[in-house]
C-alpha positions as CSV (number, residue, x, y, z in Angstrom):
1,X,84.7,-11.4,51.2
2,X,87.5,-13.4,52.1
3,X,90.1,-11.3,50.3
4,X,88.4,-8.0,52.4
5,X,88.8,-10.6,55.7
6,X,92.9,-11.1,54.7
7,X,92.6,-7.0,54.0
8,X,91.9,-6.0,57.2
9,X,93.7,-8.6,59.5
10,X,96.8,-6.9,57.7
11,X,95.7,-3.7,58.9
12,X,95.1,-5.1,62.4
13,X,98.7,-6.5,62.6
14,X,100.6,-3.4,63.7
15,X,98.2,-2.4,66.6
16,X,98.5,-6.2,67.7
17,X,102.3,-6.1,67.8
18,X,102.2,-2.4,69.6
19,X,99.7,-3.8,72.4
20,X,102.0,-7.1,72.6
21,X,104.9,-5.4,73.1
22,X,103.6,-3.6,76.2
23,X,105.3,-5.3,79.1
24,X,103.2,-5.0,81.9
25,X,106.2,-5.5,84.3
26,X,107.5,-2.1,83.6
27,X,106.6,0.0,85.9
28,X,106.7,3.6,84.7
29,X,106.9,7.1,87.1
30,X,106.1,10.7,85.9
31,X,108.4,12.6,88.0
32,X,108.2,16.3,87.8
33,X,108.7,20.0,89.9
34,X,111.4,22.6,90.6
35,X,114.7,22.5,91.1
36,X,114.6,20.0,93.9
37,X,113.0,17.4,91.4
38,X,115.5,18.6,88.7
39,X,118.3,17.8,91.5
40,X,120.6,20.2,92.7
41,X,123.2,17.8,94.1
42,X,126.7,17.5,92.1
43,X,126.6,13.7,92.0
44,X,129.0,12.2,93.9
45,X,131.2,8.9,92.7
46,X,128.7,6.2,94.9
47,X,125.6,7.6,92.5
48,X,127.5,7.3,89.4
49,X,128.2,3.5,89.7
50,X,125.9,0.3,91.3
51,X,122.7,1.6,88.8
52,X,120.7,-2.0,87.8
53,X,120.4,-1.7,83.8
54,X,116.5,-2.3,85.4
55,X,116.4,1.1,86.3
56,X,116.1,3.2,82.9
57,X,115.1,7.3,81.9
58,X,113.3,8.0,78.8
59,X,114.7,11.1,78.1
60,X,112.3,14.0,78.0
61,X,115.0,16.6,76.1
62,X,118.2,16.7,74.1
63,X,121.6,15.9,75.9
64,X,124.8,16.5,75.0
65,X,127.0,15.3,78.3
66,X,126.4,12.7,78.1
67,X,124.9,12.2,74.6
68,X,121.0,11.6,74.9
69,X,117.6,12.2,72.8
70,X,114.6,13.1,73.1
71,X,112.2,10.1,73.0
72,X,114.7,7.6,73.9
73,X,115.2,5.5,76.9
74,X,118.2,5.1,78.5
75,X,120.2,3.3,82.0
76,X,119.5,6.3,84.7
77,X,122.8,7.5,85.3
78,X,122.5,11.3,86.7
79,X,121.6,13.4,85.4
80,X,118.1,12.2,84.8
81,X,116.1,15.3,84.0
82,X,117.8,17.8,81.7
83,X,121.8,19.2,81.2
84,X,120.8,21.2,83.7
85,X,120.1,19.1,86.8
86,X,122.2,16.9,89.2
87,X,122.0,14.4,91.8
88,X,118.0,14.3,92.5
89,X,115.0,12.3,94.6
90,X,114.4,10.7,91.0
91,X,117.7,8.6,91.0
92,X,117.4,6.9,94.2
93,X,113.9,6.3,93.9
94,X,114.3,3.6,91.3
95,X,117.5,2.8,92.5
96,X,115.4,1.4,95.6
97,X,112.5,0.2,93.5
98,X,114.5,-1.9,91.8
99,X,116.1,-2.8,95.3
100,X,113.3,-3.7,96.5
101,X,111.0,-5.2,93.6
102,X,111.7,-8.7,91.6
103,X,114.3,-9.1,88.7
104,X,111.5,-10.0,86.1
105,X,110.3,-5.9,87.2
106,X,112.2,-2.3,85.4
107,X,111.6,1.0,86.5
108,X,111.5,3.9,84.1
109,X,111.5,7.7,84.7
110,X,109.9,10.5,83.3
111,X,111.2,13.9,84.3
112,X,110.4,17.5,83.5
113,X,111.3,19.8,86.2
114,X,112.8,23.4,85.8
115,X,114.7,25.3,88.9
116,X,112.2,27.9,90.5
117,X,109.3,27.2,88.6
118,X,105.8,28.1,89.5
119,X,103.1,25.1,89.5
120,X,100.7,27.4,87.2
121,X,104.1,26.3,84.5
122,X,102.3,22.7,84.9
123,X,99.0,23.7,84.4
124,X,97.7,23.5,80.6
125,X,95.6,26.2,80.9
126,X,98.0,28.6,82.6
127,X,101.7,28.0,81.5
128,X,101.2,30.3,78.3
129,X,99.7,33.4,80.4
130,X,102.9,33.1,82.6
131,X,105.6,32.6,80.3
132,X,103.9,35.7,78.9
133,X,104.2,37.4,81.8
134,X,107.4,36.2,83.0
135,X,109.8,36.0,79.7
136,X,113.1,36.8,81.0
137,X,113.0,34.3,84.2
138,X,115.5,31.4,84.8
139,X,112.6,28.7,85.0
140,X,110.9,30.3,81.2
141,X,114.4,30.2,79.6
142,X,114.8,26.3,80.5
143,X,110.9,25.7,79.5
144,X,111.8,27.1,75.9
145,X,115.1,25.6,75.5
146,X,114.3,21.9,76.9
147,X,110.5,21.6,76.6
148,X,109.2,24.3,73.9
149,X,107.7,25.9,76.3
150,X,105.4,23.5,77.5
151,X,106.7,21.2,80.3
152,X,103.1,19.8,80.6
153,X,102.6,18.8,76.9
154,X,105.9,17.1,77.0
155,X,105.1,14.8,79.8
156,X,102.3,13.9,78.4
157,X,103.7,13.4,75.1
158,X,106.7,11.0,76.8
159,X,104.0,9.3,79.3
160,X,102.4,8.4,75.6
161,X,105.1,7.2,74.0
162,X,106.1,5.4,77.5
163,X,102.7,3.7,77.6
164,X,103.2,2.3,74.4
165,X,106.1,0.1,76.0
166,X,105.1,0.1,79.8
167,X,102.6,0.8,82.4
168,X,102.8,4.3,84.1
169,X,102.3,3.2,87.7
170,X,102.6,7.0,89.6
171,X,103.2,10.4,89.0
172,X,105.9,12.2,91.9
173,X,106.0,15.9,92.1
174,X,108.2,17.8,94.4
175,X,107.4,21.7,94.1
176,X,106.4,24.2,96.6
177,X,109.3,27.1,97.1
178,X,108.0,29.2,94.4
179,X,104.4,29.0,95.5
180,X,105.5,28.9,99.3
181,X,102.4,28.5,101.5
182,X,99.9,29.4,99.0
183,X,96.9,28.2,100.2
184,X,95.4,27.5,97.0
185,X,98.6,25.0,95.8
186,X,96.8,21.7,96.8
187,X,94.1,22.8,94.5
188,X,96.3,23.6,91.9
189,X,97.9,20.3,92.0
190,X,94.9,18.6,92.2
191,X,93.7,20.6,88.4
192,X,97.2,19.3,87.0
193,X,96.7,15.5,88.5
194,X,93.6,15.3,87.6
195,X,94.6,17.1,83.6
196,X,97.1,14.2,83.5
197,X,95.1,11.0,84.4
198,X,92.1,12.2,81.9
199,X,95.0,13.1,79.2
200,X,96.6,9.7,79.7
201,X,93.7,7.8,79.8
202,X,94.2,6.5,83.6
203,X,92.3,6.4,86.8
204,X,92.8,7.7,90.0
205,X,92.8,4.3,91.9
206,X,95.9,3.1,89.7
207,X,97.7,5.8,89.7
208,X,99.1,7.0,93.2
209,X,100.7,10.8,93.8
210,X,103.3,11.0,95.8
211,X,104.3,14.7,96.8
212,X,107.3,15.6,98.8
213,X,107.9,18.0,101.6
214,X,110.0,20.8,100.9
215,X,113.6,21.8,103.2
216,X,112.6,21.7,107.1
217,X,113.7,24.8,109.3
218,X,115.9,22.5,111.2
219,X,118.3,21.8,108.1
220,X,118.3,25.6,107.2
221,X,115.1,25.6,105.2
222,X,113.1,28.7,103.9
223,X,110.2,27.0,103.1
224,X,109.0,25.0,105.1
225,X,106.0,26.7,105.9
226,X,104.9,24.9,102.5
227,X,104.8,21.6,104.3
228,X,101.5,22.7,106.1
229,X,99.9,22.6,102.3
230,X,101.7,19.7,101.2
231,X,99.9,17.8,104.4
232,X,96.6,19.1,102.9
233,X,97.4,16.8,99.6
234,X,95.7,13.8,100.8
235,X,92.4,15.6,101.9
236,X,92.2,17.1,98.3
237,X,93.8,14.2,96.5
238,X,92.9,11.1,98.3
239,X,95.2,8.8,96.1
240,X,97.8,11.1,97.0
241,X,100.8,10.5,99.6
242,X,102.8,12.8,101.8
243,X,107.0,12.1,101.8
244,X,108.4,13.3,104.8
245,X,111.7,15.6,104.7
246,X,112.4,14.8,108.1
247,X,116.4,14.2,108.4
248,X,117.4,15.4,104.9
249,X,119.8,17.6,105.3
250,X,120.3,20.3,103.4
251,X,123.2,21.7,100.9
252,X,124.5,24.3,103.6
253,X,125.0,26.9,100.6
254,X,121.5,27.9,100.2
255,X,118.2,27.8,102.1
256,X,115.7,25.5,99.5
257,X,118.0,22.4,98.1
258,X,119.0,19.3,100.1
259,X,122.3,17.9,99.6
260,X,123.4,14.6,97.9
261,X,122.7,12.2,101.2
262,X,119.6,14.3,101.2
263,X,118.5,13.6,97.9
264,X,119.2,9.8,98.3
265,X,117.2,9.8,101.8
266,X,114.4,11.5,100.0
267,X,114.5,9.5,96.9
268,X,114.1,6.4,99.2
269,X,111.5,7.1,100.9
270,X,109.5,7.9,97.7
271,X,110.0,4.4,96.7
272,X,109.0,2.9,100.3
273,X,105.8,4.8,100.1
274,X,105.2,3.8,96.1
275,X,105.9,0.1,97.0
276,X,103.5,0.6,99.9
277,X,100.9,0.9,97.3
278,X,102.0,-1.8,95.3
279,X,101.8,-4.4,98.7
280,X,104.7,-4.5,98.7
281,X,108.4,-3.1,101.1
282,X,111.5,-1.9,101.0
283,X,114.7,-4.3,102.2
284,X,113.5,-4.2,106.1
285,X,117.4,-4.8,106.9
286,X,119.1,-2.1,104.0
287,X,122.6,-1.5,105.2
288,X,122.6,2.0,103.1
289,X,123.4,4.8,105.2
290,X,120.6,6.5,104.1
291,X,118.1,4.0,105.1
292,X,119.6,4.4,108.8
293,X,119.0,7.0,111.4
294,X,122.3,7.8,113.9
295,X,121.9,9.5,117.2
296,X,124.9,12.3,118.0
297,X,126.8,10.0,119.3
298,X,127.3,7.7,116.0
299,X,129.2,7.3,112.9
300,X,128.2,4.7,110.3
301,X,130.3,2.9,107.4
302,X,128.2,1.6,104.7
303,X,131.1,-0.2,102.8
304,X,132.2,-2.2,106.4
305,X,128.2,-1.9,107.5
306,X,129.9,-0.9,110.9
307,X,128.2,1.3,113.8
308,X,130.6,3.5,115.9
309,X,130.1,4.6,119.3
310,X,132.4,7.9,119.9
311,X,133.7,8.3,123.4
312,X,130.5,10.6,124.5
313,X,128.2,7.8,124.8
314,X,126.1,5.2,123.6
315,X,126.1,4.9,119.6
316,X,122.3,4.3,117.6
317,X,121.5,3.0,115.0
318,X,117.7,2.8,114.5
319,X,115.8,1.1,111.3
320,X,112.2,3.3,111.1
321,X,109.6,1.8,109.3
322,X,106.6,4.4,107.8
323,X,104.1,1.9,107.8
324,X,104.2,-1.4,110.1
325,X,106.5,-3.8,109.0
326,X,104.9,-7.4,109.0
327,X,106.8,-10.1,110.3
328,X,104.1,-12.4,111.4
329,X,105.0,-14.6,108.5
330,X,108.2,-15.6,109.5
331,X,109.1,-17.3,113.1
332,X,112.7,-15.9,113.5
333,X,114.4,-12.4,113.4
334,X,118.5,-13.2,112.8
335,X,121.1,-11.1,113.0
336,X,124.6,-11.6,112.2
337,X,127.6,-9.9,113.1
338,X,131.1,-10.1,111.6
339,X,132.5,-9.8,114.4
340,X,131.2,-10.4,118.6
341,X,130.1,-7.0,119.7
342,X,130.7,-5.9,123.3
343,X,129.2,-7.9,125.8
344,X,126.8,-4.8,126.2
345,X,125.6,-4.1,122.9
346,X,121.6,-4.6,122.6
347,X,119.0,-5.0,120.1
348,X,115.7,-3.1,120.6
349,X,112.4,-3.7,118.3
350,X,109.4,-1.1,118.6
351,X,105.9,-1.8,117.9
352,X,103.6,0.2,116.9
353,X,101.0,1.4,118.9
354,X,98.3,4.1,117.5
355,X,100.5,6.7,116.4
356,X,103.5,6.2,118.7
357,X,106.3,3.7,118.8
358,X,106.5,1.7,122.3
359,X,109.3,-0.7,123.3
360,X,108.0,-4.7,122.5
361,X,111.4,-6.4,123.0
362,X,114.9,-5.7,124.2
363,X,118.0,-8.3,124.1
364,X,121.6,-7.7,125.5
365,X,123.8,-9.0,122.7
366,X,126.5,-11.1,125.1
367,X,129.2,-11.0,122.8
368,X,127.5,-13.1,120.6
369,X,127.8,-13.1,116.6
370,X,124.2,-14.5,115.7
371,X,120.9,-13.6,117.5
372,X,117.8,-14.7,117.3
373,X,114.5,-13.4,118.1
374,X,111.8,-15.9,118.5
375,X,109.0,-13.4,116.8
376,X,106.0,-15.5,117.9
377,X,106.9,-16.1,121.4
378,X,108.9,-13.1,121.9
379,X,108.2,-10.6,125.3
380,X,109.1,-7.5,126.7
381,X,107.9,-7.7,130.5
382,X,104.6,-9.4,130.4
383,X,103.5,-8.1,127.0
384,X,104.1,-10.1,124.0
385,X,105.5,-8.6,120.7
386,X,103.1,-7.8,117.9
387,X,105.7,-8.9,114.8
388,X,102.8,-7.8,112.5
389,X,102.8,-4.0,113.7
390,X,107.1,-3.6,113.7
391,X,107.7,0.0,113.8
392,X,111.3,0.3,114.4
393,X,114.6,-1.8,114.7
394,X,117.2,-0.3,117.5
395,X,121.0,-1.5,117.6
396,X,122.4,0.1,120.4
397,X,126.5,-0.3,121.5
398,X,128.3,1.5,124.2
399,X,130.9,4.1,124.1
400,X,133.8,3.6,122.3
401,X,132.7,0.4,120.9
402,X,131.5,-1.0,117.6
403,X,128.9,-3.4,115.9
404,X,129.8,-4.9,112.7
405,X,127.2,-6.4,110.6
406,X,127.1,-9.4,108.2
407,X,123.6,-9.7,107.7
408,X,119.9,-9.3,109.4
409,X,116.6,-11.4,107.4
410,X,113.7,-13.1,108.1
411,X,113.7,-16.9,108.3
412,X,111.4,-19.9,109.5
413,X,114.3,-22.3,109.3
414,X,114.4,-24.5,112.4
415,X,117.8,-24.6,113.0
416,X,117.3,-21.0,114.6
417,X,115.1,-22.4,117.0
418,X,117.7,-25.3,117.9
419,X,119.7,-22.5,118.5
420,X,117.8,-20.6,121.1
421,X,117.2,-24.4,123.0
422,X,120.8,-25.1,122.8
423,X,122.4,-25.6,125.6
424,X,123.0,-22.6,127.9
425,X,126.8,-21.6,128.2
426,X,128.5,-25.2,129.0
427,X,131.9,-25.0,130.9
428,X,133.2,-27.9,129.1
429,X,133.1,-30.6,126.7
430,X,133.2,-33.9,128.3
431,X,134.2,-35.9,125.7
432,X,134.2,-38.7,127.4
433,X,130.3,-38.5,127.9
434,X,129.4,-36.4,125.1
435,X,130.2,-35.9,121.4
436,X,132.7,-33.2,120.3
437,X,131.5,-30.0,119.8
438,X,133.2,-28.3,116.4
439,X,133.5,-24.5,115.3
440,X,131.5,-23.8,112.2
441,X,134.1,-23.8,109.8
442,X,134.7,-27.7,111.1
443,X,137.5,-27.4,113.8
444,X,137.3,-29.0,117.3
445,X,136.4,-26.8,120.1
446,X,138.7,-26.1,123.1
447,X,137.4,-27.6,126.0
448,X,136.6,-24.0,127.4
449,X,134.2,-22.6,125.2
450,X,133.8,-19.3,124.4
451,X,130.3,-17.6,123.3
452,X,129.3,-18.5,120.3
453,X,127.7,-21.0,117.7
454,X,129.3,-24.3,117.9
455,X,128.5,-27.8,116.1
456,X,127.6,-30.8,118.1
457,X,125.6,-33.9,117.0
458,X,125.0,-32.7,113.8
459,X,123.2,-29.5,115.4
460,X,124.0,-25.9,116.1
461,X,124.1,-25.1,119.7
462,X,124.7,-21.3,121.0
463,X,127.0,-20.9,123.6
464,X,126.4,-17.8,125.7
């Protein structure tokens, strides 16, 4: 008996070590589509560089530039999908997760997607009747030679083999061109979700799909009829999530593909609706261009994190938020700038109210270098702001000026508050009857002071 005992705890040990070695603090996508989710975009030399080793692709077919096989996982440098593909919404998805998520988390990708493909070439039941029917198109020759002709067994063979290592947290799909406005597409989507949670052994609260809108007829798209079904998704799927193509802009060659900014805009905002569902947000203050919305008048620097204003008129830059942003845990917004903007620069916070975005707090800037906003007692007329329900951030300088950020965050360190009681714009320092004031790198102050933050009694005091 005890010899049968030793027998089978030997048998037992390799399924122990397998289930051990699943780290549940990898957080695994299934991203998959057309040639949108393939990526269209030539990558450009800012999405080649800057990828955290967090952020990794278990390859779904053979590469040969660069070198890559099946099965394996590797650091998510473009392209992620197949020898094919570019720059897609994939790469700056878990660029942002990992952004956005803590250093003990990693983000892995799964991604079978083939340029002009049908959904039916997703559906288990269905891809074999219309490779059949369809032998000599674009989308069946990439099916053959970088999934065998079945893109849906091999994400469920990779999702296997990824769950053996991870935890597959959400499944993104972008597709729609090819079965523009058919009616019957949320439906179809729904089959293949469903297909892939019962293959995969997963439920439908865990496992969140996000689907993204297709090329808007502002920014030259074709299809964007299709957006009325993908706005169906979350009446059909209720775990499912809409990501908006609002602003992408597309690749002003053709009428269906966005263009590298688009992609990164896109990607983005896949990861600020997938951390939604995790409880958890994006960087409320990302400086990437792509996480910022300019009006006309506007050009922005990522690199120098500095807002223009061209001659025409006042230059915006405005922080959106798709859900609420909470604040109401901390008691101070601060901004900093590298340099004092003009006198007339402002700051502008929304709040959200029902399904529109009113105006809870405006502050001219004064040629100051750090401001703070007092969340909890902050007003805008007689109405106090709701820091709990944030729905946008607005910087706003006139024209032919410019704002140069340091840095914008959430504190409850006092020392902001001593800062908005400080004293209010002294002439002079009466050192005589007063201690010195000192600049914050430790010089003495010039008797006239000039706006700004200044050191005095072991205190910072704000000089307006």
């Amino acid at each position: 008996m005890k010899r049968l005992f030793i027998i089978c705890a030997l048998m037992a040990m390799p399924a122990l070590r397998m289930m051990a070695e699943v780290d549940p603090n990898f957080y695994i996508y299934i991203c998959f589509g057309q040639s949108n989710m393939e990526g269209n975009a030539q990558p450009e030399s800012i999405d080649k560089t800057g990828i955290d080793k967090r952020f990794q692709l278990l390859a779904t077919c053979n590469f040969s530039s660069p070198s890559r096989t099946k099965g394996n996982w590797y650091k998510a440098t473009p392209p992620l999908v197949s020898p094919n593909g570019g720059l897609g919404p994939s790469d700056y998805f878990g660029r942002m997760m990992c952004e956005s998520l803590p250093d003990s988390v990693r983000i892995g990708v799964i991604p079978v997607a083939m340029g002009g493909s049908p959904i039916e070439m997703f559906d288990k039941d269905k891809y074999q009747q219309k490779m059949q029917q369809n032998p000599n198109e674009w989308w069946a020759t990439l099916a053959k030679n970088h999934y065998a002709g079945n893109p849906y067994g091999r994400i469920i063979e990779m999702a296997k083999k990824a769950q053996e290592v991870g935890v597959i947290k959400g499944i993104l799909l972008h597709q729609g061109c090819t079965n523009n406005g058919d009616p019957n597409w949320p439906n179809m989507v729904k089959k293949i979700y469903n297909d892939m949670l019962t293959d995969l052994g997963l439920g439908t609260d865990s496992v969140p799909l996000f689907v993204g809108e297709t090329l808007r007829q502002d920014q030259g798209g074709a299809c964007y009829g299709h957006n009325t079904q993908v706005a169906r998704m979350p009446s059909v799927v209720p775990n499912s999530h809409v990501i908006s193509s609002e602003g992408c802009p597309g690749n002003g060659v053709d009428p269906w593909h966005f263009n590298a900014f688009g992609y990164r805009m896109l990607g983005a905002r896949y990861a600020g609706e997938a951390l939604y569902t995790l409880e958890q947000h994006l960087p409320y203050f990302s400086f990437h261009n792509y996480m910022i919305t300019l009006n006309g008048n506007s050009t922005y620097v990522e690199k120098t994190r500095t807002l223009t204003a061209n001659s025409n008129g006042w230059g915006l830059a405005t922080w959106s938020y798709t859900h609420p942003a909470n604040w109401s845990d901390s008691k101070y917004l601060v901004v900093k700038f590298k340099e004092a903007p003009d006198s007339a620069a402002e700051l502008w916070l929304y709040k959200k109210n029902g399904s529109n975005a009113t105006l809870a707090y405006r502050d001219t800037i004064k040629g100051r270098t750090t401001v703070v906003v007092d969340l909890q007692n902050a007003k805008y007329g007689n109405v106090s702001l709701n820091p709990s329900k944030i729905a946008k951030m607005l910087f706003r300088c006139p024209k032919g000026t410019k704002m140069v950020f340091d840095d914008i965050f959430l504190s409850n360190d006092e020392a902001y508050g001593e800062i908005l009681t400080a004293i209010n714009n002294p002439k002079t320092t009466n050192k005589s009857s007063q201690a010195p004031y000192y600049t914050l790198d430790g010089r003495p102050a010039k008797d006239a002071l000039k706006p700004g933050i200044y050191i005095n009694k072991g205190k910072k005091i704000l000089v307006r």
